[in-house]
VOBA-1610 file (N, C-alpha, C; in pm, whole numbers, padded with zeros to 5 digits, always signed):
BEGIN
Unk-01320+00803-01702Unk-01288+00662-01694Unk-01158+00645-01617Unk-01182+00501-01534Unk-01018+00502-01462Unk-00957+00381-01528Unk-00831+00313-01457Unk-00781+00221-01531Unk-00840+00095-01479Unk-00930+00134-01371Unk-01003+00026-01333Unk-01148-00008-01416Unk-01137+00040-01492Unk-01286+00074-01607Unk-01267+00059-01743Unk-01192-00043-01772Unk-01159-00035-01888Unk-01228-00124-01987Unk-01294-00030-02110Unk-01411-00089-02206Unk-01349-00194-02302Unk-01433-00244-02319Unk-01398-00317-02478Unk-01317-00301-02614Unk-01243-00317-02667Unk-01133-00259-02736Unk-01250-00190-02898Unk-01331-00328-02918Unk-01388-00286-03025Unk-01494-00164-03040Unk-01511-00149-02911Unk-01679-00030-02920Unk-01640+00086-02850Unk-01600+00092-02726Unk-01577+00179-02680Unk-01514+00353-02704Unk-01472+00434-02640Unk-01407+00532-02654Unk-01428+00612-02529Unk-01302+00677-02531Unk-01257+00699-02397Unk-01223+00876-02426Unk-01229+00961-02287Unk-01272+01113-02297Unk-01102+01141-02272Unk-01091+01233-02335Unk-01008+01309-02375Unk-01003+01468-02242Unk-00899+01513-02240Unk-00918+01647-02125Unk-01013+01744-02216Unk-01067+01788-02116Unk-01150+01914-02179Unk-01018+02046-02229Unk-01098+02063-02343Unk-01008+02192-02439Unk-00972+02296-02386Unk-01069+02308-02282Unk-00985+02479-02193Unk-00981+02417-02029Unk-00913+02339-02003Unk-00884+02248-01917Unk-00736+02345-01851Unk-00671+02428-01750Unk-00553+02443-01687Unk-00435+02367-01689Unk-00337+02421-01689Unk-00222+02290-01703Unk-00208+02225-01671Unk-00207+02187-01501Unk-00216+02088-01465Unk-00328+01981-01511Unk-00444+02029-01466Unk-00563+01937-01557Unk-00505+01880-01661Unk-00479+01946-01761Unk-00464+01932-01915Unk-00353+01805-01867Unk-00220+01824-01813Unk-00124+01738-01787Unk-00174+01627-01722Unk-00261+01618-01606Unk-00341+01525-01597Unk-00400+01440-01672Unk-00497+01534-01769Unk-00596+01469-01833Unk-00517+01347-01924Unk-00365+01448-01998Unk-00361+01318-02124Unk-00287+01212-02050Unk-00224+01236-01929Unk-00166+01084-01903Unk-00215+01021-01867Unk-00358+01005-01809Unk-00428+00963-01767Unk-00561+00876-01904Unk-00547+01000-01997Unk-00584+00939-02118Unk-00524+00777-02217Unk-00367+00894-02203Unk-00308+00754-02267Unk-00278+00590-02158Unk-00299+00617-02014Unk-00252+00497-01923Unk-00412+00416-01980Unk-00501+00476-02025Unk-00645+00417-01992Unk-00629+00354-02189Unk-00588+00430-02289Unk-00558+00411-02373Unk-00456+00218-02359Unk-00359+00266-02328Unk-00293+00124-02343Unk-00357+00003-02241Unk-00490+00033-02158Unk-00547-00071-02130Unk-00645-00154-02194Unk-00668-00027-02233Unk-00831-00035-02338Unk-00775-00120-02470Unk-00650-00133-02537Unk-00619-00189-02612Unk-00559-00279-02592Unk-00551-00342-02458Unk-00525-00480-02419Unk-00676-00627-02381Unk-00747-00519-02399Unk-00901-00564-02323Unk-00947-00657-02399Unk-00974-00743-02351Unk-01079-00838-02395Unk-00990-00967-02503Unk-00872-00962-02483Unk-00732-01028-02526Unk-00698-01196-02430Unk-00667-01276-02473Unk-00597-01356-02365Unk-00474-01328-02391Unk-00426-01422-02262Unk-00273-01386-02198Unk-00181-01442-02320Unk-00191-01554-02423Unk-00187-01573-02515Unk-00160-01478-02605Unk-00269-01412-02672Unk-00272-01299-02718Unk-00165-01148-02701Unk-00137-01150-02561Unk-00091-01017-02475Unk+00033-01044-02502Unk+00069-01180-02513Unk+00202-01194-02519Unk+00296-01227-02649Unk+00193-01210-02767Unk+00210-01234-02935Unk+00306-01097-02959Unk+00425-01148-03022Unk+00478-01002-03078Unk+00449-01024-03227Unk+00402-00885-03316Unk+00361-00874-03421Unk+00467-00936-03527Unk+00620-00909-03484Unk+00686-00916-03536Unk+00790-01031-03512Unk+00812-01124-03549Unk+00884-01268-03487Unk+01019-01228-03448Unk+01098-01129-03523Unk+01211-01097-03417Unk+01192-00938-03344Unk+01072-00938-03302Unk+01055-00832-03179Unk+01049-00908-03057Unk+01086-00871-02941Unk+01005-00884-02853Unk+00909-00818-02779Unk+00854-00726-02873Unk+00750-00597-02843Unk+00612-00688-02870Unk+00524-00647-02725Unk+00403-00719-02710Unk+00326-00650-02619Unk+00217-00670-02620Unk+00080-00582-02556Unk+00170-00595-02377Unk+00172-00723-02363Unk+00185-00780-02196Unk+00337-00736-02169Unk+00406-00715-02241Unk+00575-00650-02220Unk+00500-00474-02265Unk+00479-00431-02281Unk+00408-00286-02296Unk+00350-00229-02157Unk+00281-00325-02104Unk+00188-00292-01944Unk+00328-00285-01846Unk+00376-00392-01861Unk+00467-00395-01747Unk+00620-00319-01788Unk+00628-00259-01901Unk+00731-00157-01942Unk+00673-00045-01858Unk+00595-00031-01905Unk+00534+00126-01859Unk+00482+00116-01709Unk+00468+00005-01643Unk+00493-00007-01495Unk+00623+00032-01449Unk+00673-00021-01503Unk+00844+00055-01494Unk+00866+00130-01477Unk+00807+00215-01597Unk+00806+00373-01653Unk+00774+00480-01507Unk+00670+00420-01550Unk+00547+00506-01394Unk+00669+00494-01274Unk+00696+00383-01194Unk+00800+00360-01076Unk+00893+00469-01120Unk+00944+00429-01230Unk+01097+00524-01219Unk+01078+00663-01209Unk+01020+00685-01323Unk+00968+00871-01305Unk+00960+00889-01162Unk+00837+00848-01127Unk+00723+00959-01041Unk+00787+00886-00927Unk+00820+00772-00880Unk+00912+00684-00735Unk+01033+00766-00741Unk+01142+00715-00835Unk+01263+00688-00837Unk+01359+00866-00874Unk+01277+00893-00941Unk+01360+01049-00981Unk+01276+01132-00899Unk+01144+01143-00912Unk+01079+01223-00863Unk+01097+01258-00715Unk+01015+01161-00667Unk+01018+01182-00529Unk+01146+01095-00438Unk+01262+01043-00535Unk+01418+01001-00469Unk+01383+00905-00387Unk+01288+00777-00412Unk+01282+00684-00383Unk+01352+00561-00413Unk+01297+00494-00451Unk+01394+00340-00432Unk+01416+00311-00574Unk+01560+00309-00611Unk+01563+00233-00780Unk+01558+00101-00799Unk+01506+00057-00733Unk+01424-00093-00758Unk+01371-00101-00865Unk+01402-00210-00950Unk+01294-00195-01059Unk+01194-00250-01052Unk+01039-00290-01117Unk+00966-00362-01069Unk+00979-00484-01128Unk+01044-00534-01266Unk+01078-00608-01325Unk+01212-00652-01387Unk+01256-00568-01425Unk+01386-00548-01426Unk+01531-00618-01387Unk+01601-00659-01381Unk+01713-00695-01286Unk+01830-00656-01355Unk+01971-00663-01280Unk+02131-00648-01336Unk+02156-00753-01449Unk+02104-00836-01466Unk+02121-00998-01512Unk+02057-00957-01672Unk+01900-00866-01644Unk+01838-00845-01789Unk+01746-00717-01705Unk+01819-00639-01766Unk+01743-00486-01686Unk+01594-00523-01833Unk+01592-00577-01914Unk+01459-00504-02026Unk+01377-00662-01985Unk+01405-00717-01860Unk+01274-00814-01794Unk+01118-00795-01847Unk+01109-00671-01841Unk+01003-00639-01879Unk+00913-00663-01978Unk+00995-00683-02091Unk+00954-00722-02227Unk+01014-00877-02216Unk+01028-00947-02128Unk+01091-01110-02101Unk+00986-01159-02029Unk+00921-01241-02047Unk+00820-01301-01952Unk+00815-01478-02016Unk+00770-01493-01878Unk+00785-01664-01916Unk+00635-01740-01895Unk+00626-01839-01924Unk+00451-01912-01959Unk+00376-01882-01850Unk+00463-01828-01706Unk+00342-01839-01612Unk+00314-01729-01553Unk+00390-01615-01669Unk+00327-01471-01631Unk+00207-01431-01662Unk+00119-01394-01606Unk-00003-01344-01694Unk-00052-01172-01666Unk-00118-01154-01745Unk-00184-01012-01800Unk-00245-00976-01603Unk-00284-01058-01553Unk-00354-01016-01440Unk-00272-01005-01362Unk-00117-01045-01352Unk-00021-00990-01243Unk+00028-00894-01287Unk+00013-00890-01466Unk+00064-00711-01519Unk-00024-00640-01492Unk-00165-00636-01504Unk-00240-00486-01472Unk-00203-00463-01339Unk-00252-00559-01202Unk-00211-00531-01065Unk-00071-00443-01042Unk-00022-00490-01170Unk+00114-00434-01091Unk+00113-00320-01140Unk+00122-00263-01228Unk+00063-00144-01350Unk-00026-00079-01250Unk-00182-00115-01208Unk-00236-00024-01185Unk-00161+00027-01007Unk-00082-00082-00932Unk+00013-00015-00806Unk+00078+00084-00826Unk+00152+00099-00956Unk+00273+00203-00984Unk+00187+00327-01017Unk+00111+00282-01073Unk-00007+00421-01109Unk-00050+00491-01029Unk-00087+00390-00903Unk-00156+00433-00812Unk-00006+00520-00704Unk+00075+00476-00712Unk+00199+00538-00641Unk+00249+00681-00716Unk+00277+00660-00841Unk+00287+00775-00953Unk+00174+00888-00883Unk+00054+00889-00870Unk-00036+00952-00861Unk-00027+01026-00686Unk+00002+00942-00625Unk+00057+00971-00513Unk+00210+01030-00451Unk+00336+01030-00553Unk+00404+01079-00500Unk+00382+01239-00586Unk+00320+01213-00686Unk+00283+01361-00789Unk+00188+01468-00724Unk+00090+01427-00633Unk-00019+01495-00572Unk+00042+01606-00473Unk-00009+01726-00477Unk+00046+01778-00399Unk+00150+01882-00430Unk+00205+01842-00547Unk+00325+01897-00587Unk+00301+01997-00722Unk+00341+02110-00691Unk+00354+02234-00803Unk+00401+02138-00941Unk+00396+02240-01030Unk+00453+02162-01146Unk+00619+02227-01222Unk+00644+02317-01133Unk+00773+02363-01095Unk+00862+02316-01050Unk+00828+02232-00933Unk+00868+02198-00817Unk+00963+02047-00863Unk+01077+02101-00876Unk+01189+01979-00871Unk+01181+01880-00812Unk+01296+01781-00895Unk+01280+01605-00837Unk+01412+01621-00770Unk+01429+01511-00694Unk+01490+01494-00597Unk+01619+01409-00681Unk+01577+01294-00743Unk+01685+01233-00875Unk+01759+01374-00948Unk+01869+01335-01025Unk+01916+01439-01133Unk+01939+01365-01288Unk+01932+01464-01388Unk+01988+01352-01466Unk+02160+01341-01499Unk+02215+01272-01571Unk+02349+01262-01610Unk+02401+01388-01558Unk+02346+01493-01590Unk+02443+01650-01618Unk+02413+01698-01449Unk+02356+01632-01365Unk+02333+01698-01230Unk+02176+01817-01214Unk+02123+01805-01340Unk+01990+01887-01326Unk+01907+01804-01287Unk+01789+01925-01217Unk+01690+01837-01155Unk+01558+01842-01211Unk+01451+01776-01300Unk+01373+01768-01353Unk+01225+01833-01315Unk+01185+01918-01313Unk+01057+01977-01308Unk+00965+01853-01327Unk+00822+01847-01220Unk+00724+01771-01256Unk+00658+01860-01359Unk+00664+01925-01428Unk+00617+01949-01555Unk+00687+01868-01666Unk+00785+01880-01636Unk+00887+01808-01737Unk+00849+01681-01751Unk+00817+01595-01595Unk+00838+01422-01602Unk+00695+01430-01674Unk+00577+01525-01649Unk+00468+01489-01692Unk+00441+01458-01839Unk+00484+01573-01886Unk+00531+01596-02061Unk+00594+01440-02148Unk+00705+01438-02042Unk+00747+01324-02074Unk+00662+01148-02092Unk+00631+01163-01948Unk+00540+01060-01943Unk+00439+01072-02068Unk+00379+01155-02083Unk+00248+01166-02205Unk+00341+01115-02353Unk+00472+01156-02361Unk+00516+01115-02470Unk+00584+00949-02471Unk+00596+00922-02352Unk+00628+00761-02376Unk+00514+00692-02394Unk+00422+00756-02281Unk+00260+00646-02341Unk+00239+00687-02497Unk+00276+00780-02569Unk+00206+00809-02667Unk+00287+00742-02797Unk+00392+00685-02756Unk+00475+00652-02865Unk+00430+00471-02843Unk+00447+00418-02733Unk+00430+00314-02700Unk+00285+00302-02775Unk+00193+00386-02730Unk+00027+00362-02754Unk+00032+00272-02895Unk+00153+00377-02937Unk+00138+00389-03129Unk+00180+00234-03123Unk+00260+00180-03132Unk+00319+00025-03066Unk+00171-00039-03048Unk+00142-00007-02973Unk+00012-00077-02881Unk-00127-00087-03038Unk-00100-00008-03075Unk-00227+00062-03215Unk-00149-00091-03315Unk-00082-00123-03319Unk-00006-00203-03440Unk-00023-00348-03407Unk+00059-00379-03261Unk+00002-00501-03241Unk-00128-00527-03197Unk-00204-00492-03175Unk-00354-00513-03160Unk-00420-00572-03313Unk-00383-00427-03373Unk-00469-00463-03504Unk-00362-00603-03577Unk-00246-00641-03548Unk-00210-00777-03579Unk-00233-00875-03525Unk-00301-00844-03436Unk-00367-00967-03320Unk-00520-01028-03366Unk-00591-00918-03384Unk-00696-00965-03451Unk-00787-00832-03525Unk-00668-00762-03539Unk-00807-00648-03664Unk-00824-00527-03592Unk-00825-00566-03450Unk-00912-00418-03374Unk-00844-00304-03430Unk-00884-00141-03460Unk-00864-00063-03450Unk-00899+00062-03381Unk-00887+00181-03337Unk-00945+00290-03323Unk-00867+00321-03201Unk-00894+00442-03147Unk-00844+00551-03020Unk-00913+00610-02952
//
C-alpha cells in the first residue's frame, strides 16, 4: 500500500515488512508502514474532525499530526540529510510549532498534498544512498548522522506520534485498530 491508497480507518489493515526482509527493506518497510499508518487513521474524517484535539488544552490533532510530520520528513531527509534548505514547511520565527496552529481555512487536503511532497522528496533525497553514508547537516556536537540513524529515528517519531494518532481517533468517534 502507498500513501496514495489509503483504506478506511474502520476495516482495513495495512502490511507490515516481511520478517526476513534486509535492513534496508526492513528500514523501509516500517517507515513506510507507519507514514501509511498515520493516514489510514485520518481517513474517512472531516476537516472538522482532523482538527478536534482530544484534549481542550492540547493542541494535538490528527490535521497538526500530518503536517508535523511533513515537517519531520523535510527536516530529516531535506534539511540534515541531504544539507538542503531549512525552510520549514509550516513553521515560521514568529511560531516555529505552526504546524500544530492552523486556522478555519486550512484543510486536511492541503495537509496530505503537502505530506505526501515531503514524502515524496524524503524518498528521493534517501534513494541511492548506503545506510552508512553520512548527512551533510551535524548535530549540536558537530557529528554527522548516518541514514541509518535518521531512518531509526524517523520510525520512532511516526511511532510515538501514531500512538497520539491511536487516541485521538478513538476520541473522535470510537475507531480503533493498527
Amino acid at each position: 500500500m502507498t500513501t496514495s491508497e489509503v483504506p478506511p480507518a474502520a476495516t482495513a489493515r495495512h502490511d507490515e515488512p516481511a520478517l526476513d526482509a534486509g535492513e534496508r527493506d526492513m528500514l523501509e518497510g516500517w517507515l513506510e508502514h507507519h507514514r501509511d499508518t498515520l493516514l489510514w487513521k485520518c481517513s474517512g474524517l472531516s476537516d472538522e474532525q482532523l482538527k478536534r484535539a482530544a484534549v481542550p488544552t492540547s493542541a494535538l490533532t490528527l490535521l497538526g499530526l500530518v503536517r508535523h510530520l511533513a515537517e519531520v520528513e523535510r527536516w530529516w531527509f531535506v534539511s540534515v540529510f541531504a544539507g538542503g534548505t531549512d525552510e520549514a514547511v509550516y513553521g515560521t520565527d514568529e511560531d516555529p510549532d505552526a504546524d500544530f496552529h492552523f486556522g478555519p481555512d486550512d484543510t486536511y487536503a492541503e495537509a496530505l498534498a503537502t505530506f505526501r511532497r515531503e514524502v515524496t522528496a524524503a524518498r528521493e533525497h534517501a534513494a541511492g544512498h548506503g545506510l552508512d553514508e553520512l548527512s551533510a547537516g551535524t548535530a549540536r556536537n558537530g557529528q554527522h548522522f548516518s541514514l541509518r540513524w535518521i531512518y531509526t529515528h524517523m520510525i520512532e517519531e511516526y511511532a510515538r506520534h501514531n500512538g497520539h494518532a491511536d487516541l485521538l481517533r478513538e476520541a473522535i468517534d470510537g475507531a480503533t485498530g493498527s
